[in-house]
C-alpha positions as CSV (number, residue, x, y, z in Angstrom):
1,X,0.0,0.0,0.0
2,X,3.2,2.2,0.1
3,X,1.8,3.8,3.8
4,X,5.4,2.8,5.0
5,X,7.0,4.6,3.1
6,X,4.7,7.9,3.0
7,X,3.5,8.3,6.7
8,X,5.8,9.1,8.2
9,X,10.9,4.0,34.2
10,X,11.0,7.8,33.4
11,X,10.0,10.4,36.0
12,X,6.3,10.7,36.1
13,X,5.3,13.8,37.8
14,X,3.4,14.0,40.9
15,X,0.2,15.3,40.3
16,X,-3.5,16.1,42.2
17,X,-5.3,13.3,44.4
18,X,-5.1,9.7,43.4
19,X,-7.9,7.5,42.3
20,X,-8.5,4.0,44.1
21,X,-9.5,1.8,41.3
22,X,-9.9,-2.4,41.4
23,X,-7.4,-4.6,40.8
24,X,-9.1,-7.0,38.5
25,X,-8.2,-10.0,36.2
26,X,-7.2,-9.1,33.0
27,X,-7.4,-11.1,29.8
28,X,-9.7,-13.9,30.4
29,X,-10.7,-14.0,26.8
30,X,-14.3,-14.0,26.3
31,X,-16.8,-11.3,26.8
32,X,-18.8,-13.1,29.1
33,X,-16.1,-13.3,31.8
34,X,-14.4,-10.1,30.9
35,X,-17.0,-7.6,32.2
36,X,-16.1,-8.8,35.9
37,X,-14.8,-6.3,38.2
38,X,-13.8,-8.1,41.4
39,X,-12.0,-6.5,43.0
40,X,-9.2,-8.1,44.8
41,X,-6.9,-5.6,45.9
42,X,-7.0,-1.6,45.1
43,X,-3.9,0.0,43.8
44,X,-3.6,4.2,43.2
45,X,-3.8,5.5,39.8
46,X,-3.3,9.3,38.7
47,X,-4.2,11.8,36.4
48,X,-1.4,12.7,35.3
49,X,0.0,16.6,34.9
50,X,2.2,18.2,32.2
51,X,4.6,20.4,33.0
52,X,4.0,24.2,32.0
53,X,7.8,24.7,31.1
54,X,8.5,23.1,27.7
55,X,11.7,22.3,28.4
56,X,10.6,20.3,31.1
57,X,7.3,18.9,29.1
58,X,9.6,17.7,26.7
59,X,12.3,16.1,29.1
60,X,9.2,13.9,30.4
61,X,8.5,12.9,27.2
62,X,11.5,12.0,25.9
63,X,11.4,9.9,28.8
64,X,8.3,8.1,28.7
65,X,8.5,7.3,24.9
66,X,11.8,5.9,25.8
67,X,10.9,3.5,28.5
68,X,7.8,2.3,26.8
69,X,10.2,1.0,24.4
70,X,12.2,-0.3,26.8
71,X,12.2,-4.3,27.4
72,X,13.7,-3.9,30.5
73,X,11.0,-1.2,31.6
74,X,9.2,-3.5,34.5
75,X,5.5,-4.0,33.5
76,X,3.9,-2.8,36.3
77,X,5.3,0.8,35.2
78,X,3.9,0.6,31.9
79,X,0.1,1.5,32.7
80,X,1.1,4.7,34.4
81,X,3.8,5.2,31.3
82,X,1.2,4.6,28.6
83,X,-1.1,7.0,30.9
84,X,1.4,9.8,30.8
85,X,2.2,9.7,27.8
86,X,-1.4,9.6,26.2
87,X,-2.3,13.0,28.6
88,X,1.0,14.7,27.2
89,X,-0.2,14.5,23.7
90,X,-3.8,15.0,24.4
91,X,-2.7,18.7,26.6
92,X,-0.2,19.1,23.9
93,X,-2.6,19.2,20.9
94,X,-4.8,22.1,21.9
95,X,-2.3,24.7,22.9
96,X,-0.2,24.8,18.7
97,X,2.3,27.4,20.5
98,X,2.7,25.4,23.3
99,X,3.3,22.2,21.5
100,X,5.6,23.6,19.1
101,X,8.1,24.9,21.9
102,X,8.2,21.0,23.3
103,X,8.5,19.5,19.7
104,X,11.2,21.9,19.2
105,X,12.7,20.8,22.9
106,X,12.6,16.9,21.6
107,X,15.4,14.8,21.1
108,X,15.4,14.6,17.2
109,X,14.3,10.4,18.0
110,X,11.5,11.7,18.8
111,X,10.0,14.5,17.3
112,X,8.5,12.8,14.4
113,X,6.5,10.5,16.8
114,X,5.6,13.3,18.7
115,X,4.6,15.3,15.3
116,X,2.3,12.1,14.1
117,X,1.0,11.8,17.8
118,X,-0.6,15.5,17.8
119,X,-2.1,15.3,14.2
120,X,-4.1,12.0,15.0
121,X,-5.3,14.1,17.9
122,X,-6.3,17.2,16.3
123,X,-8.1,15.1,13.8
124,X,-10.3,13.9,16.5
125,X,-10.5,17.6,17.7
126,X,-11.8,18.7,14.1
127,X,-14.3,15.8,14.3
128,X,-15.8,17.0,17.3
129,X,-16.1,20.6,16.9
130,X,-17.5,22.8,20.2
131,X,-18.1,22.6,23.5
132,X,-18.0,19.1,24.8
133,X,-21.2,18.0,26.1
134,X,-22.2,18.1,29.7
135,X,-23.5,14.1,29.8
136,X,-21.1,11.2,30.1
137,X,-22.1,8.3,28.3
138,X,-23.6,5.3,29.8
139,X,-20.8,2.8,29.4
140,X,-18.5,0.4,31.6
141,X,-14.9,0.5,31.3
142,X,-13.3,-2.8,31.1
143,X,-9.6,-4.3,31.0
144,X,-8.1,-5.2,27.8
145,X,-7.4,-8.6,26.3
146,X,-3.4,-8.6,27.0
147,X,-1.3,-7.3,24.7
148,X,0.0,-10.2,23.1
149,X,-3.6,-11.3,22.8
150,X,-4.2,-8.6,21.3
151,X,-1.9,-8.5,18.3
152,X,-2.1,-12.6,17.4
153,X,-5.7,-11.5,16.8
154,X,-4.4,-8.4,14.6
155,X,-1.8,-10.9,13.1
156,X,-4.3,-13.6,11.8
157,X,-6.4,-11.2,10.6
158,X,-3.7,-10.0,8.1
159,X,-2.7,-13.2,7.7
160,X,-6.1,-14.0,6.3
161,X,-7.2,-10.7,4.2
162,X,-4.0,-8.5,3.6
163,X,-5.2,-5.6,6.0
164,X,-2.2,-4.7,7.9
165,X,-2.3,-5.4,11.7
166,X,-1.2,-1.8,12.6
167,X,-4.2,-0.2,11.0
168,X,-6.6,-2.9,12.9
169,X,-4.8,-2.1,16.4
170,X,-5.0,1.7,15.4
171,X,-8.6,0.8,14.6
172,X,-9.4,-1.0,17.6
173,X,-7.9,1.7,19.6
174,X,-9.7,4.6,18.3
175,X,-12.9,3.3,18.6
176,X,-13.3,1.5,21.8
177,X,-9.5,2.2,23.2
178,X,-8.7,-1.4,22.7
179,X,-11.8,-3.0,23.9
180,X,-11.8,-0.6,27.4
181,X,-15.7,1.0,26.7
182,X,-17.9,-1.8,26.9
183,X,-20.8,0.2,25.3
184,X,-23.1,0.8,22.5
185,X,-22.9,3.7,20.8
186,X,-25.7,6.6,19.5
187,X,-25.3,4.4,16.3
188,X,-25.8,0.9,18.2
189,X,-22.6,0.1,16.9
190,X,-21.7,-2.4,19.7
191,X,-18.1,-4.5,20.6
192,X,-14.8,-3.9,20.8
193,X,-14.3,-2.5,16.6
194,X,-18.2,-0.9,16.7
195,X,-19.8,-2.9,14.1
196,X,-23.4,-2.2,13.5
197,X,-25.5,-5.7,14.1
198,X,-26.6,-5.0,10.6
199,X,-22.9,-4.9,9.0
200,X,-22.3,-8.0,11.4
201,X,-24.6,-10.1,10.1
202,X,-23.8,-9.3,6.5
203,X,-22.4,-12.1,4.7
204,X,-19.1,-13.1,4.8
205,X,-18.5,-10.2,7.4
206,X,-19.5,-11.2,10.9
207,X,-18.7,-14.8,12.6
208,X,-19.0,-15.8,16.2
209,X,-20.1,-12.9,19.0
210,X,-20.0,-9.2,18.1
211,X,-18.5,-8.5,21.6
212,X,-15.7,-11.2,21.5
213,X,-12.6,-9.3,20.3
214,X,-10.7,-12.2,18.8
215,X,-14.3,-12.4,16.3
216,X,-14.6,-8.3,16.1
217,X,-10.9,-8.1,14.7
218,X,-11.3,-10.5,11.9
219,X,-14.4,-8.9,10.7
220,X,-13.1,-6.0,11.1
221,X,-10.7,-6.9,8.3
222,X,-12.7,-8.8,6.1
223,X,-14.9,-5.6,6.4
224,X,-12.3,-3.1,5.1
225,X,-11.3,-5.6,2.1
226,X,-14.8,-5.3,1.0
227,X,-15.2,-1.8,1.7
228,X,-12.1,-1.5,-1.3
229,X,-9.4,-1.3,1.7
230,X,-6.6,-3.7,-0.3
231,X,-6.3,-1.2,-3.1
232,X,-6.8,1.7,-1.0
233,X,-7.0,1.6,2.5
234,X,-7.7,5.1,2.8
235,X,-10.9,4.0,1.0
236,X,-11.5,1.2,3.2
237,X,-11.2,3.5,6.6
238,X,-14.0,5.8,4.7
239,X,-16.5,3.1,4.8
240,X,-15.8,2.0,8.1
241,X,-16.3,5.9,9.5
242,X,-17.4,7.9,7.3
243,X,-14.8,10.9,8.0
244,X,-11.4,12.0,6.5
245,X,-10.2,13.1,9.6
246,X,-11.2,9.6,11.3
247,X,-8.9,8.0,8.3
248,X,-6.2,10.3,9.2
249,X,-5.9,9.4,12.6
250,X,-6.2,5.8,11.7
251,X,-3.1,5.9,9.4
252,X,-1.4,8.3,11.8
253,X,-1.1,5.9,14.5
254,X,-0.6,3.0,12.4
255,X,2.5,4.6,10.7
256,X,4.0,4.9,14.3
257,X,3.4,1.1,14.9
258,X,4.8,0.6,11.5
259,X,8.0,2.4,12.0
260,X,8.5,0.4,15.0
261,X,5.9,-2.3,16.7
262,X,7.4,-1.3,20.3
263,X,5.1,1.8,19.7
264,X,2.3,-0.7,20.0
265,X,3.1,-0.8,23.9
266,X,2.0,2.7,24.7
267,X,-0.8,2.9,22.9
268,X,-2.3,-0.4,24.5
269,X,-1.7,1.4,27.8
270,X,-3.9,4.2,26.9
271,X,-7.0,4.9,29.2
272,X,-10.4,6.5,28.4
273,X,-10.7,9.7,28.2
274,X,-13.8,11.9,27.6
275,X,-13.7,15.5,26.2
276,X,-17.1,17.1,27.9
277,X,-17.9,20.5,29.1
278,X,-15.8,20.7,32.1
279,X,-12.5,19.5,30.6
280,X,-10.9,15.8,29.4
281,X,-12.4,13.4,32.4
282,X,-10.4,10.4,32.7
283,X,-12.8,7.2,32.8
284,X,-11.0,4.4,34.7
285,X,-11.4,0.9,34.4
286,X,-14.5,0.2,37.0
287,X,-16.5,2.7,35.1
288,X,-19.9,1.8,34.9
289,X,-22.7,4.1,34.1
290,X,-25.5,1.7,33.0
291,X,-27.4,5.0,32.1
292,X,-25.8,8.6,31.1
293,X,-25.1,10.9,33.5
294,X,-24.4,14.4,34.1
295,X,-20.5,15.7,34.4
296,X,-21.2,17.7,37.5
297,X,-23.5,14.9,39.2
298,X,-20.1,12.3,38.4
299,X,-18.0,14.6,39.3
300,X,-18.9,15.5,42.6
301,X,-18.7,11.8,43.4
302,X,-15.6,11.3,41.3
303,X,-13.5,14.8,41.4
304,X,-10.6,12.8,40.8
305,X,-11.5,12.1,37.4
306,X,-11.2,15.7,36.3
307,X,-7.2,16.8,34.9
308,X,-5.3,18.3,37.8
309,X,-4.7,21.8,37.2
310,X,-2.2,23.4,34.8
């Protein structure tokens, strides 16, 4: 497809109060036994901060996106890693002066990552144009499959239609942030890759459960093929979302992973993250709104939730 060639543990910084989540099981491979939130112990997660100097912004980052590469980088660091990283970029790509300076500060490794990272962002941004709105969705936030679950189902799928795992991870992760939201959306496009239940049961497209996300991946891919997605995957994106600036994204992200697979490892690690009226809320894992909700009603239960201040 030529997209190669075209597209082109670090100090975390202490931030505002912590957020007890459950320590659950992650990875039990079906959506039936997925959706359990035992809890068996409670760690502390944060919201993580930015720092305002750029200097310093882009020390942090050069040192996150090198430990998430890292094989010797412990695992129980890369959650947090993943999470700081994700929030850098996201505070990054609404402030263009601001992210220029850090760019600017990079390590030359990384400013091209960094570049590719704040595009696919602002392409989002575009997408949702205005004030974000002041109702929360009514979702639960699950764990992932494991990573290396994650990409032998990516894997097989190319294996069996062409469609390069990198654009079905980068897929996967911008619609349901690698199976976290456990949700339907405004659409009723349901499961891990948001398929319709009428595009599911097309034939040749859907096989097995719409929720399990070994089945969602591969019809994922057999869904771009048929949307035109082996001669142009740009194409192929456009008939899974109907947006240019959803297709950007995609391709952004997947040129990162294509560049180099350890990529893959931070953007697994990503968390939810919902843009509404009072400012990017972080939606942990233990989520679960069975109906929406109002910001401020969440809010005042879960203030932790809301970015620390800048």
């Amino acid at each position: 497809m030529g997209r190669r060639s075209v597209l082109i543990t670090a100090a975390l910084v202490a931030v505002a109060s912590p957020i007890t989540l459950p320590l659950v099981h992650q990875g039990s491979g079906t959506s039936d036994n997925r959706s359990g939130l035992s809890a068996v112990a409670a760690v502390q997660r944060r919201y993580p901060s930015v720092p305002a100097e750029p200097k310093a912004a882009a020390e942090l980052l050069a040192s996150v996106e090198a430990a998430l590469r890292d094989p010797s980088t412990a695992k129980a660091d890369l959650p947090d890693l993943g999470h700081q990283q994700q929030v850098i970029y996201r505070v990054l790509s609404k402030d263009a002066v601001r992210s220029a300076a850090v760019v600017a500060a990079l390590p030359l490794r990384w400013r091209s990552v960094a570049e590719r990272h704040l595009a696919a962002r602002r392409e989002f941004l575009r997408m949702s144009r205005g004030r974000g709105p002041s109702t929360l969705p009514a979702w639960r936030i699950i764990p992932p499959e494991p990573a290396e679950q994650l990409i032998s189902y990516y894997r097989k799928a190319e294996a069996a239609t062409g469609i390069e795992w990198e654009v079905l991870a980068a897929v996967n992760l911008v619609e349901t942030g690698m199976g976290r939201i456990d949700g339907v959306s405004v659409a009723n496009a349901q499961g891990p890759m948001q398929f319709l239940p009428t595009t599911w049961t097309e034939p040749g497209i859907g096989a097995g459960d719409i929720r399990n996300p070994h089945d969602a991946i591969q019809a994922a891919a057999r869904y771009l093929v048929r949307r035109g997605g082996l001669k142009d995957i740009r194409r192929g994106l456009w008939g899974y979302n109907n947006s240019d600036y959803y297709g950007r994204a995609v391709l952004l992200y997947a040129s990162l992973m294509e560049d180099d697979p350890r990529a893959y490892t931070g953007l697994y690690h990503w968390e939810i993250h919902f843009n509404a009226d009072a400012g990017d809320l972080w939606l942990p894992v233990g989520y679960d709104q069975p109906r929406p909700i109002a910001v401020k009603d969440y809010l005042r239960r879960h203030p932790e939730s809301r970015p620390p201040a800048s």
